[in-house]
MARTORLO-719289 format. One record per residue (C-alpha): residue in one letter; chain; x, y, z. Coordinates in nm, 2 decimals, always signed. Layout:
BEGIN
(a; A; (X; Y; Z))
...
***
This chain:
BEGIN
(x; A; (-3.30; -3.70; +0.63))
(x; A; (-2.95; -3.65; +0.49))
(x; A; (-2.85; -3.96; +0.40))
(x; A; (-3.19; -3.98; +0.23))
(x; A; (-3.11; -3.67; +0.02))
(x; A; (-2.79; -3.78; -0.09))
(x; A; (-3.00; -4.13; -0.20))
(x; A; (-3.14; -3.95; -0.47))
(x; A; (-2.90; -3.77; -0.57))
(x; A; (-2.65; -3.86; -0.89))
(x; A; (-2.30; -3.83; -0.95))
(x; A; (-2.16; -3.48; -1.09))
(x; A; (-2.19; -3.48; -1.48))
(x; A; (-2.45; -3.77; -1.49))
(x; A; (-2.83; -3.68; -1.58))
(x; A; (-3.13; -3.87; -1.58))
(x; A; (-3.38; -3.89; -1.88))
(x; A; (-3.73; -3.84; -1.82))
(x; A; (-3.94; -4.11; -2.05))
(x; A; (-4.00; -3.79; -2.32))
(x; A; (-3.60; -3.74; -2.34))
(x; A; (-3.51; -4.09; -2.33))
(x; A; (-3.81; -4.16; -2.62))
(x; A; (-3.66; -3.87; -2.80))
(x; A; (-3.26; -3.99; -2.77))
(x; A; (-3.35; -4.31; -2.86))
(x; A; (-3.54; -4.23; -3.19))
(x; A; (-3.25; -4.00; -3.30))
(x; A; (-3.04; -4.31; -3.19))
(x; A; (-3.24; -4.53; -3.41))
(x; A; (-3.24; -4.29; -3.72))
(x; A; (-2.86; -4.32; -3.68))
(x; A; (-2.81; -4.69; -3.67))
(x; A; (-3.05; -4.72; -3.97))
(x; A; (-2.88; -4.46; -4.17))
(x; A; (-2.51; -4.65; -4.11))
(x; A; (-2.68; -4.97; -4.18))
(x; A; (-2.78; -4.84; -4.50))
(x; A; (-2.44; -4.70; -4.58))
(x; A; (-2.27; -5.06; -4.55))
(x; A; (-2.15; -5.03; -4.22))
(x; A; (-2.17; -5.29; -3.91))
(x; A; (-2.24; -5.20; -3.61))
(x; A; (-1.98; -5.31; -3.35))
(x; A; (-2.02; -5.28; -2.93))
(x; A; (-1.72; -5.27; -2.71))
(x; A; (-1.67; -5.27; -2.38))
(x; A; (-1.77; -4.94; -2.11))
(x; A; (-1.40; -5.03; -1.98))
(x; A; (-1.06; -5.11; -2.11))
(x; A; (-0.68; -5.10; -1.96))
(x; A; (-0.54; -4.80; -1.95))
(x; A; (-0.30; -4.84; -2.14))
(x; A; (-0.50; -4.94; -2.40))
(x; A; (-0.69; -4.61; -2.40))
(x; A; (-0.40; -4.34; -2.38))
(x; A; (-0.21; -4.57; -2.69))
(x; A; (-0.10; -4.31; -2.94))
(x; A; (-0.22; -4.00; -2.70))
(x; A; (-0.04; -3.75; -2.50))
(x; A; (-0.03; -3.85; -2.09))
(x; A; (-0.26; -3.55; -2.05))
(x; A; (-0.49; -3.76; -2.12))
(x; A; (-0.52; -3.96; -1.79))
(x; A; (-0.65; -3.67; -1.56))
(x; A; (-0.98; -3.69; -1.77))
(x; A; (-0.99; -4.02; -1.76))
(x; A; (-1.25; -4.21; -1.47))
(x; A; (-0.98; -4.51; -1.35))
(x; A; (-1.05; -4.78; -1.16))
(x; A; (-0.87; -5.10; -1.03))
(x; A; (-0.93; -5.51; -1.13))
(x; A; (-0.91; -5.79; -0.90))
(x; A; (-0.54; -5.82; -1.06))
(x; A; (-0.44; -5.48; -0.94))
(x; A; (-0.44; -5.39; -1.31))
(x; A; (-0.54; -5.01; -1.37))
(x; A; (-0.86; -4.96; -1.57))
(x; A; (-1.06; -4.68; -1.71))
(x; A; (-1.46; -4.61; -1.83))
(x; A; (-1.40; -4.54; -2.22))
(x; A; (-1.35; -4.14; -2.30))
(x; A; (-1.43; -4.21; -2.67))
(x; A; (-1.49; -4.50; -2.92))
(x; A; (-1.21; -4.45; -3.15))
(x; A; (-0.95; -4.58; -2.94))
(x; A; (-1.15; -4.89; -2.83))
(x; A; (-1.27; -4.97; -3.24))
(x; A; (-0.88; -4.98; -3.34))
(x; A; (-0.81; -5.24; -3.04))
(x; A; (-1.07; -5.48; -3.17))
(x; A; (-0.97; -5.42; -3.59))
(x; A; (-0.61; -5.49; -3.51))
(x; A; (-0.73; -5.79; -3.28))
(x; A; (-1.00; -5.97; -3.33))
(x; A; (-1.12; -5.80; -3.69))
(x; A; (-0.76; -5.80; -3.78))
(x; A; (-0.85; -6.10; -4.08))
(x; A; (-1.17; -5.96; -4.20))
(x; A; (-1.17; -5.83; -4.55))
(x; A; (-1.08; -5.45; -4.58))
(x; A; (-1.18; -5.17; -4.60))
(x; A; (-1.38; -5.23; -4.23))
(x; A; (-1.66; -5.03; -4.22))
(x; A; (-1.79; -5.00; -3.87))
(x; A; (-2.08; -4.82; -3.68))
(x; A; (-2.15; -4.76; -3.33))
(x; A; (-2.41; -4.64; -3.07))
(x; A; (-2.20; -4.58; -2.72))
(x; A; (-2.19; -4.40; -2.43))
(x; A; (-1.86; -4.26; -2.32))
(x; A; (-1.73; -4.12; -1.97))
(x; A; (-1.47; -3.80; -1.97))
(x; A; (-1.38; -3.58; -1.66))
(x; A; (-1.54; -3.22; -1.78))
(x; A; (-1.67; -2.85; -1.65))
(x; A; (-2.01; -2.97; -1.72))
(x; A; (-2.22; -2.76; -1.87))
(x; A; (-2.54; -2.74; -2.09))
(x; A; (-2.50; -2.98; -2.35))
(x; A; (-2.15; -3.10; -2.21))
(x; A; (-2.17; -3.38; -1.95))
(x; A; (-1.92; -3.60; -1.81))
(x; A; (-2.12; -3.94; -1.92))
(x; A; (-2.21; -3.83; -2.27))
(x; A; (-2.35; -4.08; -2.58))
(x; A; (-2.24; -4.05; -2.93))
(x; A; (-2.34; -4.26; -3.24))
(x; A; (-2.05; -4.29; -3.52))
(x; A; (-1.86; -4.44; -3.73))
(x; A; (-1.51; -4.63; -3.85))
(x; A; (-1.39; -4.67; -4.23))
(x; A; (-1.04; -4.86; -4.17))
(x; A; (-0.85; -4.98; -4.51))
(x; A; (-0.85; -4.69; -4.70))
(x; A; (-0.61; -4.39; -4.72))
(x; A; (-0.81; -4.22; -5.00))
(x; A; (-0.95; -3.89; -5.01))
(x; A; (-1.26; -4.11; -5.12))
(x; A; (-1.30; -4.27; -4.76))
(x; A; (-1.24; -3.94; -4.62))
(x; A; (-1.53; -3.79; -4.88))
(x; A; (-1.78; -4.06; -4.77))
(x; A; (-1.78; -4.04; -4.38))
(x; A; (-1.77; -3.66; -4.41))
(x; A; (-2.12; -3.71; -4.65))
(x; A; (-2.24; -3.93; -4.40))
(x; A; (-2.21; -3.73; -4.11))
(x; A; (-2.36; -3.42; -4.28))
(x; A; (-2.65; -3.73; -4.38))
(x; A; (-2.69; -3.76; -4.02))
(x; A; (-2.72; -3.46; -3.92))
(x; A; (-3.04; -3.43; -4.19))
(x; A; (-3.17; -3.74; -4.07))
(x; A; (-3.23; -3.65; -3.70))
(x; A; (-3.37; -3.30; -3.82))
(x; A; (-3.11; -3.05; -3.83))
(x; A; (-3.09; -2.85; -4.11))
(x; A; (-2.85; -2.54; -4.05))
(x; A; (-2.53; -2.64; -3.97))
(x; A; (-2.19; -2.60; -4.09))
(x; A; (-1.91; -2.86; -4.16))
(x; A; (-1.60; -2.71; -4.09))
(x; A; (-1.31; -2.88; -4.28))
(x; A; (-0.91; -2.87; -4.20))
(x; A; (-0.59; -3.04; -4.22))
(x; A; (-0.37; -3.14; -3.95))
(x; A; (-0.10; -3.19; -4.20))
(x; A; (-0.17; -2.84; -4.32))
(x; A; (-0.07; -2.65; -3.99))
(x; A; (+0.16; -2.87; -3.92))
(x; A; (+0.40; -2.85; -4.29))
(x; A; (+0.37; -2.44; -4.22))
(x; A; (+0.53; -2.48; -3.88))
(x; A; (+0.81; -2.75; -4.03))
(x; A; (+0.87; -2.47; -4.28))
(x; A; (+0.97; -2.24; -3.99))
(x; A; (+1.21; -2.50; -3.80))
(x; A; (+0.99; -2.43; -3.49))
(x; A; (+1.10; -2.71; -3.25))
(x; A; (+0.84; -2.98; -3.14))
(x; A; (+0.77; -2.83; -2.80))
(x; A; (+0.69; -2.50; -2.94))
(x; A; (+0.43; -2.69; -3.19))
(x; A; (+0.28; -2.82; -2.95))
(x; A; (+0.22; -2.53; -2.73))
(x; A; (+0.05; -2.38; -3.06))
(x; A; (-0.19; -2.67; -3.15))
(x; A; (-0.27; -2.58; -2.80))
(x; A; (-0.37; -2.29; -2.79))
(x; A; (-0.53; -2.36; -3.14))
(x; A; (-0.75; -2.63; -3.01))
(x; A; (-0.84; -2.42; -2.70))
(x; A; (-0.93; -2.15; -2.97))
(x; A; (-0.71; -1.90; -2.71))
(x; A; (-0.55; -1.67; -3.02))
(x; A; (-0.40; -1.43; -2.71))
(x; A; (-0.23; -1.71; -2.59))
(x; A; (-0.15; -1.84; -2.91))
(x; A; (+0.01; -1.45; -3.03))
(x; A; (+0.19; -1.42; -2.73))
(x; A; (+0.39; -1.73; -2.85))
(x; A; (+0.43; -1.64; -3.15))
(x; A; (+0.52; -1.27; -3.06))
(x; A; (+0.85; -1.49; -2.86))
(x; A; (+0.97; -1.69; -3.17))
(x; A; (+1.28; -1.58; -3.29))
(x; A; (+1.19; -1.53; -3.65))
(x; A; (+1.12; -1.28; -3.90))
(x; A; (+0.82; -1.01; -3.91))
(x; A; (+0.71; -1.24; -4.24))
(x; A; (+0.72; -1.57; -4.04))
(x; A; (+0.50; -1.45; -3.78))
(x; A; (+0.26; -1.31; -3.96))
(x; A; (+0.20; -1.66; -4.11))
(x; A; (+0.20; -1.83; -3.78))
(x; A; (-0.07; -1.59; -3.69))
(x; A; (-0.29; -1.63; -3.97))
(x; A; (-0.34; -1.98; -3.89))
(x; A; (-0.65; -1.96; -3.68))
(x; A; (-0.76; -1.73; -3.90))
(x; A; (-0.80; -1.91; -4.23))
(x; A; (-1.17; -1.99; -4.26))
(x; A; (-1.39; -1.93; -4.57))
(x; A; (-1.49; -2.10; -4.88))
(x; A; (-1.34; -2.32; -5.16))
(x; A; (-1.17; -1.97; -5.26))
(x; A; (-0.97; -2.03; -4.90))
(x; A; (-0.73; -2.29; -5.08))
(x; A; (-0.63; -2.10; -5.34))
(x; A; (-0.53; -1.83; -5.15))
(x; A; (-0.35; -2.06; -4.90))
(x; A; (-0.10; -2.23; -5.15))
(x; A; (+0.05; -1.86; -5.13))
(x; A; (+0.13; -1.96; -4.75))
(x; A; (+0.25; -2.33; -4.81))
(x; A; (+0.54; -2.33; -4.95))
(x; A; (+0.67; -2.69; -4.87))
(x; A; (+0.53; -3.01; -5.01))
(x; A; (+0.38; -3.12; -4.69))
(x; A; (+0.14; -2.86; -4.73))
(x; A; (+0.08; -2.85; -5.04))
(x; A; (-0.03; -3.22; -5.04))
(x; A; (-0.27; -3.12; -4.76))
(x; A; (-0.41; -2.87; -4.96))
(x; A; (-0.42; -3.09; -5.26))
(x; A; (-0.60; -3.36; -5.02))
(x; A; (-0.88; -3.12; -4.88))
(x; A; (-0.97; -2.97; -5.27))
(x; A; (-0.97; -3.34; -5.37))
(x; A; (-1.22; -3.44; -5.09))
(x; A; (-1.42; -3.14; -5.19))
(x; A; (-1.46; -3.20; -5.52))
(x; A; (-1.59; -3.55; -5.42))
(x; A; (-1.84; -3.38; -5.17))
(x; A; (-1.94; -3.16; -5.51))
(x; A; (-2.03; -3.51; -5.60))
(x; A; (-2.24; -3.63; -5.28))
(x; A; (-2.43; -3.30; -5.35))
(x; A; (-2.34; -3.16; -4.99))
(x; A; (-2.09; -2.92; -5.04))
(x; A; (-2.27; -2.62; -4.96))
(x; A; (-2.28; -2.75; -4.57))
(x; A; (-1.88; -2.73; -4.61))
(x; A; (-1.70; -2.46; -4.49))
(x; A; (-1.32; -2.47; -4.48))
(x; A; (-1.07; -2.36; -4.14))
(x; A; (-0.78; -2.45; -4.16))
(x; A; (-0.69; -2.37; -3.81))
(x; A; (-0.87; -2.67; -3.69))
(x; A; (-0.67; -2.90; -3.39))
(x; A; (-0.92; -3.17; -3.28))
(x; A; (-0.88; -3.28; -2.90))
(x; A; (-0.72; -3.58; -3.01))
(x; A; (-0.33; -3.63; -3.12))
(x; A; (-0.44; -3.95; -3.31))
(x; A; (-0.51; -3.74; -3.61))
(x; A; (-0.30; -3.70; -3.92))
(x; A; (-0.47; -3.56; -4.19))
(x; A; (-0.86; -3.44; -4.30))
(x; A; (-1.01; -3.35; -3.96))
(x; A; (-1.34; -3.14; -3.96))
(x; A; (-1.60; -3.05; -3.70))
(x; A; (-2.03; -2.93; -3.73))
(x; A; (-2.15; -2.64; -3.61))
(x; A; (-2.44; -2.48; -3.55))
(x; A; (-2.61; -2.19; -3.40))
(x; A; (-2.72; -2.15; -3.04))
(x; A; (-2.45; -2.38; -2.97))
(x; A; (-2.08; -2.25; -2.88))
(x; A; (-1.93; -2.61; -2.93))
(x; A; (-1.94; -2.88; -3.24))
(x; A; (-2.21; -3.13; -3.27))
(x; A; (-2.02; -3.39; -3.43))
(x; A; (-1.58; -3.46; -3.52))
(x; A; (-1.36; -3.66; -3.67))
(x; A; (-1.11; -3.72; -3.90))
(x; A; (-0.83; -3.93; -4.06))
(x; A; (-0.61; -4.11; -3.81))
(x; A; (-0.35; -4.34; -4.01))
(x; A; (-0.12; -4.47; -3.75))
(x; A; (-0.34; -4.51; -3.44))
(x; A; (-0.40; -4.90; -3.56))
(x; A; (+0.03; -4.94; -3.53))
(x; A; (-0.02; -4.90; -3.19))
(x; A; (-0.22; -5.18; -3.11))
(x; A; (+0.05; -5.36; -3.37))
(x; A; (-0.11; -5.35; -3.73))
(x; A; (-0.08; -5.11; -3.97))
(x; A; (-0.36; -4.96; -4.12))
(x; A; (-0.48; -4.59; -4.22))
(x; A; (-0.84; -4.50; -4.08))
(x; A; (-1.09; -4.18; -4.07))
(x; A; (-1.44; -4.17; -3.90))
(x; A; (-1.65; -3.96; -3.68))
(x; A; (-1.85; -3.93; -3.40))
(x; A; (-2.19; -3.72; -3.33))
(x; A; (-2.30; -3.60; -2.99))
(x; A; (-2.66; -3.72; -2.91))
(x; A; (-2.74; -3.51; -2.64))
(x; A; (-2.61; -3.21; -2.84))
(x; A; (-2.83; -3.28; -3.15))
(x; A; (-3.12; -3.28; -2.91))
(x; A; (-2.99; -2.96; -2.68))
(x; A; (-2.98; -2.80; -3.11))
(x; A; (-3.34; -2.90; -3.16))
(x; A; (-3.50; -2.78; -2.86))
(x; A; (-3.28; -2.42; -2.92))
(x; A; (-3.37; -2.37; -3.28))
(x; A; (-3.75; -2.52; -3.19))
(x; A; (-3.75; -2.82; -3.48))
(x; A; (-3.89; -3.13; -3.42))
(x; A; (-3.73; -3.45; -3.26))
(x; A; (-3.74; -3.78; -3.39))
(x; A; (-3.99; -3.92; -3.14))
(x; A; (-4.11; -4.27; -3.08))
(x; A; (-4.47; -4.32; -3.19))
(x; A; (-4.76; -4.36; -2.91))
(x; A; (-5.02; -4.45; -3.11))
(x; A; (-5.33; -4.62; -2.87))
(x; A; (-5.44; -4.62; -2.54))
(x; A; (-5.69; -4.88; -2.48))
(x; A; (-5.92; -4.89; -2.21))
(x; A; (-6.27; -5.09; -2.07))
(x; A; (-6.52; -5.06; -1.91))
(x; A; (-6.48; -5.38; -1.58))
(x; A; (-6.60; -5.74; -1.66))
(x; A; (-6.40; -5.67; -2.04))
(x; A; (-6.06; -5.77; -1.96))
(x; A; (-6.05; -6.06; -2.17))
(x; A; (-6.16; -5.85; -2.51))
(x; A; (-5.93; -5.55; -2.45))
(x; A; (-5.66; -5.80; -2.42))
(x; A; (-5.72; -5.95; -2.71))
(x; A; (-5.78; -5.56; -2.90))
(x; A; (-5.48; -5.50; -2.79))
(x; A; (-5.25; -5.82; -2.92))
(x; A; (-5.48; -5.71; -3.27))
(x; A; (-5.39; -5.37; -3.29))
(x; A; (-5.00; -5.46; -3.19))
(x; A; (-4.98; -5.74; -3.47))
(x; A; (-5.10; -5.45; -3.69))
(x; A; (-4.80; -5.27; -3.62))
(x; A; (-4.96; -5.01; -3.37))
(x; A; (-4.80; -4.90; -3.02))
(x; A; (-5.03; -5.02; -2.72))
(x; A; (-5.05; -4.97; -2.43))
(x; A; (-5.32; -5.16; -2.26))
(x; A; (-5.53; -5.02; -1.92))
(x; A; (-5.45; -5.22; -1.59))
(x; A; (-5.78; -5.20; -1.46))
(x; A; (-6.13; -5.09; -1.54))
(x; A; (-6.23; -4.72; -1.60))
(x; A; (-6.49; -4.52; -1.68))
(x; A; (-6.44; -4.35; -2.07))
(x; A; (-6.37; -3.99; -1.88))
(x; A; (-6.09; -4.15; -1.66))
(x; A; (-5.95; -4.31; -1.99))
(x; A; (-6.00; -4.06; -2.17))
(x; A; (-5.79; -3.84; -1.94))
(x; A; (-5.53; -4.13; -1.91))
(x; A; (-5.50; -4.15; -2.26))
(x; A; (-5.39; -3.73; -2.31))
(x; A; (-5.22; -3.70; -1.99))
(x; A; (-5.00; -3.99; -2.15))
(x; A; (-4.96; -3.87; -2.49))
(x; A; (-5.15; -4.10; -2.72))
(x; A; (-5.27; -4.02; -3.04))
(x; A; (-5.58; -4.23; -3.00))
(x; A; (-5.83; -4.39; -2.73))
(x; A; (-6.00; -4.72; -2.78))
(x; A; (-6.23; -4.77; -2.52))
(x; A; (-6.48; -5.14; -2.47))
(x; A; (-6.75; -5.00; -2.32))
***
């Protein structure tokens, strides 16, 4: 009896989905690759492992205890992918590496990453996204931020917030202050991990002047409208700063364009959970959900690492937290249409089968009885199944 128990059960932070869930992630799937098509970009599969090495390439060691790692015939270490960034700038800088830039590349993927699970956060997770490499303008940056908030419209949301920072923002105010690189990192930290005690206490042990800290501790705190820039060239007062303020009104400005800026929200305390990034990062919320739908950002030197230069930006969005949105704020779900149940009465097998190759060449979904019934039995068939029509040969 045991050993039949553990049998059915599934490893911790896996799920199933039931043939509703799995019709419903697949339409919102499907609304995704269609709206990237649209937009220009390819899509691009790569493989559910890679080395190790590969994967933690321009990322802190950290990395590796959330990693699920594994062993090849050659002893070599390998690894389930944690995200599809990292894997996307292996293949440009290999095999893509002579196809005509900007590269503008789409992608429907699962990915595995050692996590507390919880509602809506899983250890084998699936994410649809995308890749613009080629371009270090605040117009590529402008474009997959539109298409994200595009997405999000497509598979039904419609209140959410884009949250928009810069990495080089945060990171010119704490040049400015000569804090070493250590103590930078302990703040992006506690930043990221949104901990502002623990990000105040370590501030509270800089040696610097009331003034300084006060900055430093505004940080998380910067969050409001266009209005928010403004008011932060008062705290940037080097030029790396600056230009990331200068880069974040000019990416606005472009959204003002796209017609979507009223989803856009700046916070400039944003630190993504990925070092990779190096300039516009940004993240959607929404409500009834205490973590971000979709991410991304500008990432110009992870492509070195795989040995060719080339700045990048993208994003991904979490599938099974767009559907964990819809159900909480009760909108509908892309579904996948059902449209005909067809059924007979016994001695009409050959006609339904032939209704049925009619009705599918007419671009209707069938499905077709296995066996004779009476019109009560399909008739119960065809609602306990979800159809939106009975056809039955009497």
């Amino acid at each position: 009896m045991e050993n039949q128990k553990f049998a059915l059960e599934i490893p911790y932070g896996t799920r199933d989905f039931l043939p509703v869930e799995a019709a419903e992630k697949r339409a919102i799937e499907a609304e995704l690759a269609s709206l990237f098509a649209e937009w220009g970009y390819d899509e691009v599969v790569t493989p559910t492992i890679e080395y190790l090495e590969n994967l933690t390439r321009g990322t802190d060691r950290e990395l590796e205890q959330h990693l699920f790692k594994l062993f090849d015939k050659d002893n070599r270490t390998v690894a389930l992918r944690h995200e599809m960034t990292t894997p996307i700038a292996r293949l440009a800088a290999s095999r893509l590496r002579d196809y005509p830039q900007p590269l503008k590349l789409s992608y429907i993927s699962s990915a595995f990453r050692y996590e507390q699970t919880q509602v809506g956060r899983q250890c084998e997770f699936h994410q649809g996204g995308v890749e613009l490499m080629g371009s270090a303008t605040a117009f590529a940056d402008a474009e997959v931020i539109a298409l994200a908030i595009q997405g999000l419209l497509h598979v039904g949301l419609k209140d959410f917030t884009i949250c928009l920072g810069q990495v080089e923002f945060v990171t010119g105010i704490m040049n400015q202050f000569q804090l070493a690189a250590a103590t930078q990192e302990k703040l992006k930290a506690a930043m990221e991990k949104h901990n502002l005690v623990a990000f105040g206490e370590i501030v509270a042990g800089l040696d610097l002047p009331e003034k300084a800290r006060e900055t430093l501790n505004r940080l998380p705190l910067l969050n409001g409208g266009a209005e928010l820039l403004q008011q932060s060239y008062a705290l940037a007062l080097n030029e790396q700063s600056r230009r990331a303020l200068d880069n974040l009104a000019a990416i606005y400005r472009l959204l003002q364009s796209y017609g979507v800026e009223k989803y856009v929200r700046f916070d400039l305390g944003i630190i993504r959970d990925f070092s990779y990034y190096t300039g516009m990062v940004f993240e959607a919320y929404t409500p009834g959900l205490g973590f971000p739908l979709a991410g991304g950002g500008r990432y110009d030197h992870l492509l070195s690492e795989f040995g060719t230069a080339c700045p990048a930006t993208g994003f991904a969005i979490g599938i099974e937290r767009i559907l964990l949105a819809l159900t909480r704020q009760g909108l509908e779900k892309p579904d996948q249409p059902k449209d005909v149940y067809l059924s007979y009465a016994a001695g009409r097998e050959a006609e339904a089968i032939t209704k049925a190759q009619e009705l599918r060449d007419a671009g209707k979904v069938v499905e077709l009885a296995l066996m004779g019934q009476t019109r009560a039995e399909a008739a119960a068939m065809q609602q306990a199944k979800g159809y939106d029509e009975l056809v039955y040969l009497g």
